[in-house]
N, C-alpha and C positions, 0 to 999 in steps of 0.2 A: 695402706702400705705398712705402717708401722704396727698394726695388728700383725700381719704375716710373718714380719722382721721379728719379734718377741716369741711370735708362735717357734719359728725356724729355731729362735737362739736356746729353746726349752728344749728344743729334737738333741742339741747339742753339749748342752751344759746342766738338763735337769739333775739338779745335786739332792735337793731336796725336799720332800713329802712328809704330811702328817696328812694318816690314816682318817678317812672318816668314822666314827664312833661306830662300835661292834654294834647296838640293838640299829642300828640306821640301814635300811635296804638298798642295795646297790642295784638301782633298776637300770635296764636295757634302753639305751636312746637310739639307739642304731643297730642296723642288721646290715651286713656288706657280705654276698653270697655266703659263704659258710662261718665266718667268723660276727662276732659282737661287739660293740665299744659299750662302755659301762658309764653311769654317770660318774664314779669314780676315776673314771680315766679322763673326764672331761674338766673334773674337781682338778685333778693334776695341773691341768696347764695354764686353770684359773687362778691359783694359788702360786704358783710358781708367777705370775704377771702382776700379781698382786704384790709378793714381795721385791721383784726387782725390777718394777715401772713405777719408780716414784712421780717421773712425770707423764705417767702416762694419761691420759686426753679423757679416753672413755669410759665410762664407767663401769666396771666391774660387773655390775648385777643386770648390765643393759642385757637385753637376750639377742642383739646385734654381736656384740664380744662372743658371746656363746653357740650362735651360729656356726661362727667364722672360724671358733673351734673344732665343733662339731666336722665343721666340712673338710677341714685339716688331716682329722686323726680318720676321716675317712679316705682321702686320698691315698695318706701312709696307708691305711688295712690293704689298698688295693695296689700300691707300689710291691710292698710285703709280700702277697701273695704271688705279686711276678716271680719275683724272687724266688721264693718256694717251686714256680714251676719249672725257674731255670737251672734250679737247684746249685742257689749262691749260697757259699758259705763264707764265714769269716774265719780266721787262722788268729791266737793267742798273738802272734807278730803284729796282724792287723792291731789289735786291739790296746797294742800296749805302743805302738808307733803314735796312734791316735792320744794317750793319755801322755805321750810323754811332750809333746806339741804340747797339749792344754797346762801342764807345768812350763813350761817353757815360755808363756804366755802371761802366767804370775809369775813369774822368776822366783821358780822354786824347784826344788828335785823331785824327778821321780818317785824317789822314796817318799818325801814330804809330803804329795799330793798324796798318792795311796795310806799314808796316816788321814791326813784328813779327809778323806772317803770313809773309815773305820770312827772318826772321829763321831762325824754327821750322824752314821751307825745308832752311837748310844744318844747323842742331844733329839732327833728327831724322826728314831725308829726305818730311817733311809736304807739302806742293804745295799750291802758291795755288789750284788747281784744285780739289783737293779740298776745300779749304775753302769754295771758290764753290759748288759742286755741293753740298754739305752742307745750304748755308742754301738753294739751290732744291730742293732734296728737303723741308727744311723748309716752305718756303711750299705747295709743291704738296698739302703733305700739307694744312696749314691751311684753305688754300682750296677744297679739297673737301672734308673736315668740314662746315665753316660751309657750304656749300653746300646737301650731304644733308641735316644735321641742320634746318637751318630749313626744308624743305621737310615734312620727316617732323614736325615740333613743332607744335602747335596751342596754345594758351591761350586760355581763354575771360574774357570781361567777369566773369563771378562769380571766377571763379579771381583775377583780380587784385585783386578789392574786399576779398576777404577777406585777403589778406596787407595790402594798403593801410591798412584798418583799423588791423591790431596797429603798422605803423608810427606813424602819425596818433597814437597814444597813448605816443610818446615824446615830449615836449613839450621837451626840452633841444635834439632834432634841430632846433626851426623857430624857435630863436634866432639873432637877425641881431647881428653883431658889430662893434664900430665898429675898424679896425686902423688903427696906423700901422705903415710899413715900412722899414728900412734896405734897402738891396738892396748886395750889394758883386759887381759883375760877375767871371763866371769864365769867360772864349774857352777854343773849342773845340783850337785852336792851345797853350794856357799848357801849360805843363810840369807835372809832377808835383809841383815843387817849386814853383812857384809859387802850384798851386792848393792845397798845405798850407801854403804861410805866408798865403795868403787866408784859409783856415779857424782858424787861430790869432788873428788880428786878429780872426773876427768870435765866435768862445770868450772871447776877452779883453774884446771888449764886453759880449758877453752880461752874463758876470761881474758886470763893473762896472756893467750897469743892475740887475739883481738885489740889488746891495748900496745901490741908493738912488740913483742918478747921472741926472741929469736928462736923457730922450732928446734933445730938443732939441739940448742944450747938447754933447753928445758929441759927434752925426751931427755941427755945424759945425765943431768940433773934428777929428773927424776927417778931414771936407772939406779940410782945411787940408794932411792929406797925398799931393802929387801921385802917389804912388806908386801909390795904390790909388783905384780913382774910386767915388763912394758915388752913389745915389740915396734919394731921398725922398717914400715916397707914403702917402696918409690915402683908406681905402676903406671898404665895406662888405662884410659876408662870411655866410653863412650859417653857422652853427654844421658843418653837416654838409660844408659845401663847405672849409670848412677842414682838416676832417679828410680828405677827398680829394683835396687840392692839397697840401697838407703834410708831414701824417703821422696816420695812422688810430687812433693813440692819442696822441694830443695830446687834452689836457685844461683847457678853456676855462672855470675858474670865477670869476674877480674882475676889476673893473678895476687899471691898472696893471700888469698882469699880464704879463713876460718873455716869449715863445716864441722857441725855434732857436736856435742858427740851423741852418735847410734850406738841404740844397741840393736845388738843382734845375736844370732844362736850363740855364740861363746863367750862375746864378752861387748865392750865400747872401741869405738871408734871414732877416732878425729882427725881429720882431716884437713888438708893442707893446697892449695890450687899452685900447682908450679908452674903449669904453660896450659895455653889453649890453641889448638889446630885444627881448623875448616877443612878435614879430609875427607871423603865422600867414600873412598876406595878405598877396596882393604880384599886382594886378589890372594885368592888360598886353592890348594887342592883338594877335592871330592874323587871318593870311592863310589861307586856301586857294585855291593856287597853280598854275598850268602856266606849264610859262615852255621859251624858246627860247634856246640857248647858243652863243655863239660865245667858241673860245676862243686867246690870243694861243699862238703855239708858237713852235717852232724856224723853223718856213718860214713865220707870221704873225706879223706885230708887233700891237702894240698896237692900232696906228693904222689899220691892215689891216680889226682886228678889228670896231673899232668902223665904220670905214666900210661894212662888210659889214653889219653888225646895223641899222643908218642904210638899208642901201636894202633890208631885208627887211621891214622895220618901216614904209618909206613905199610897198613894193609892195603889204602888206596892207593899207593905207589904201586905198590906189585900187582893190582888189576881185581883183587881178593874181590871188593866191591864202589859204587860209585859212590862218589860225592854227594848226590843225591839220596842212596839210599842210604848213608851213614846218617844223613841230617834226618831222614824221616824216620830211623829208628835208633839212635842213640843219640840223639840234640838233648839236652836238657832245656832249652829252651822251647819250653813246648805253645811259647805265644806264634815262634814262625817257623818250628819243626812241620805245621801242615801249608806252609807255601813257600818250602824249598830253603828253608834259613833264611828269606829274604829281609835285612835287614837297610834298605833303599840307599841313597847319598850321604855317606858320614864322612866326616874330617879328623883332624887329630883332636877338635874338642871331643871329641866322642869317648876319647879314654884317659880325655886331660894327659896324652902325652902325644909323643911326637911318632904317628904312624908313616907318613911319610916316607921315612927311607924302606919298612916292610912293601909298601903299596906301590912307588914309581917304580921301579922296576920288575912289576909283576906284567906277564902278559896278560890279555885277555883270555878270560877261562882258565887261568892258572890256579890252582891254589898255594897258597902259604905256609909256612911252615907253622906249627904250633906257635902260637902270641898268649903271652898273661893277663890281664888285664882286671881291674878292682871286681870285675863280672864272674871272672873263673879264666878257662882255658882255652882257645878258639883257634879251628884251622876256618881261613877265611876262603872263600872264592871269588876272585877279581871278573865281574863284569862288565867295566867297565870304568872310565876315570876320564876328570875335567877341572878345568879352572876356571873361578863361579868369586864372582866380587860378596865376600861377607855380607856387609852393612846391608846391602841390596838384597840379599837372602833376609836376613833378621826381619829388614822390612816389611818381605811379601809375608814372612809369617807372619808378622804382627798386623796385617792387611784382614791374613786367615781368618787369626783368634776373632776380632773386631767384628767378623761377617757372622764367625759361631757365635759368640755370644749374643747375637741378637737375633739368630735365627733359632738357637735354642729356647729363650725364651717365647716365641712363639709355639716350635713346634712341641714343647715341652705343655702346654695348653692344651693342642688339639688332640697331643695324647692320653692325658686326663682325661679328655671329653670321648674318645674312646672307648676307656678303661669303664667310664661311670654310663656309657651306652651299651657294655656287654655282661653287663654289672645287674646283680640282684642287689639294690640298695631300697631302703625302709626306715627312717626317721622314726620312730617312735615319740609322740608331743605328750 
């Protein structure tokens, strides 16, 4: 397992390579239908485990470790080649979304990390290129996985009721939590040093509410110093929603209760336990939706956008053309431009605002007037609308995920075994 796991974390983080020596031949260990792995490519993954598996178990020069390589980088050739047939690409967005996560990860900037990418450059002959190509091999791989595997996955209504159940009889999960929050911002620009003396300030608060110190009276206290800018928020939390925005063993039992400080994408966080409530229910309104999308880009503004949705929206009025056929040929959304804009049961989380008063009073089959939303411009189509208990929703999803993740990892197997059964593959010893 921990072979795999080193192997995985090289797909994702390989930084750095030194070349094997120019008069050294870089012989062929593998043949996978039209492409070759090199033993140079094999050198890669060994070195890269070499430098940052200090404990790692195996030995190096075992030809076990190099197998397990071996059959690795033949899997990717044959994931890769999906790709190629499904003709996945990756977008410069892709790629820098992904780089900016792995700064985000060393608490360091964008910029910062792309220095030291040019850094590694000149110490160990590594190329920006290679690095870029690295994480689109990574994506390409991702994206065909998730693609095959949800196609080949089935889970039935019983199959989730019965995991749902066993969750349902934790009764700790469907406690609502009353927090309060310090927040002390941390930019993606601060320095290293910066964001550790951020993290000392919010240690040294903790501390001192832990030993008694009145939250209140601190945060204005602290407000007080320009250095560091505080915010102040009082919210509601699900028991479970805390451990997944947080931290997955965090332990919520008393009021008054200290938590963190977390960090997280923008800065630290600590937290404060004001009430706790045994509430199960949490009754909201669901849409079922089709909807039409116009969205602002590089060569549409806002104002574009919205003008355009404005006279698609008053052409369907006058009978010009249907709802339908505006969605299959001006949606920008072209993930449900081919099944009608169908966009299934959403609520006003959906646009983190409060849809609500656009939706209850829509008939069925009506549509809506032009709505904004952080997505672009959208006339919706009301199909229909219910009142559906949250918590009991979240649940059955979290019933779902629990089924996919373990049936993908099976079927994610048998399609390997596929892939390497229709496969011209050759080891070369």
């Amino acid at each position: 397992m921990k072979v795999c796991i080193f192997i995985i974390f090289y797909i994702f983080t390989g930084i750095s390579y030194v070349l094997a020596k120019d008069n050294q031949i870089d012989n062929i260990v593998a043949i996978v239908n039209d492409q070759i792995i090199l033993s140079s490519d094999v050198d890669k993954v060994l070195l890269f485990l070499q430098k940052a598996g200090k404990n790692f178990k195996i030995p190096l020069h075992s030809n076990f470790l190099k197998e397990k390589v071996i059959q690795k980088l033949i899997v990717d050739s044959l994931i890769l080649q999906e790709a190629h047939r499904m003709n996945i690409t990756i977008n410069e967005q892709q790629i820098n979304t992904v780089i900016k996560n792995i700064a985000l990860k060393k608490n360091i900037s964008f910029d910062q990390l792309k220095n030291d990418i040019l850094l590694h450059d000149l110490k160990s002959r590594f190329h920006h290129d290679n690095y870029i190509n690295n994480i689109k091999k990574l994506l390409k791989i991702k994206m065909t996985s998730d693609y095959e595997l949800h196609n080949r996955i089935h889970i039935s209504e019983q199959e989730v009721n019965l995991v749902l159940n066993k969750l349902l009889k934790n009764k700790k999960q469907s406690q609502k939590i009353s927090l309060s929050y310090i927040f002390l911002p941390s930019l993606k620009k601060d320095s290293e040093i910066v964001i550790s003396k951020r993290k000392r300030i919010a240690e040294n608060m903790v501390k001192k509410l832990q030993q008694g110190y009145d939250f209140e009276k601190l945060f204005l206290e602290c407000k007080k110093n320009k250095s560091v800018f505080l915010e102040k928020k009082i919210f509601w939390m699900r028991y479970s929603d805390i451990q997944k925005n947080f931290s997955d063993v965090v332990n919520v039992f008393k009021k008054g209760q200290i938590l963190g400080p977390f960090l997280k994408n923008k800065g630290f966080y600590i937290l404060k336990v004001n009430d706790i409530v045994n509430n199960e229910e949490e009754i909201i309104n669901e849409f079922y939706v089709q909807h039409c999308l116009i969205k602002p880009s590089l060569i549409l503004t806002d104002e574009e956008s919205k003008k355009n949705i404005f006279n698609i929206y008053k052409n369907i009025k006058k009978g010009m053309y249907s709802f339908d056929n505006a969605v299959k040929k001006l949606s920008h959304d072209f993930h449900t431009s081919n099944k009608h804009g169908d966009l299934g049961w959403i609520s006003k989380e959906f646009f983190s605002s409060n849809i609500d008063k656009e939706f209850l009073f829509l008939n069925r089959n009506q549509i809506s007037k032009p709505i904004r939303s952080p997505f672009g411009w959208h006339i919706f189509k009301l199909l229909d609308k219910r009142q559906t208990d949250k918590f009991y929703n979240f649940q059955k999803q979290k019933a779902y995920n629990i089924l996919l993740n373990q049936k993908m990892i099976l079927e994610k197997q048998n399609w390997i075994n596929d892939l390497k059964n229709n496969a011209y593959i050759k080891i070369i010893r």
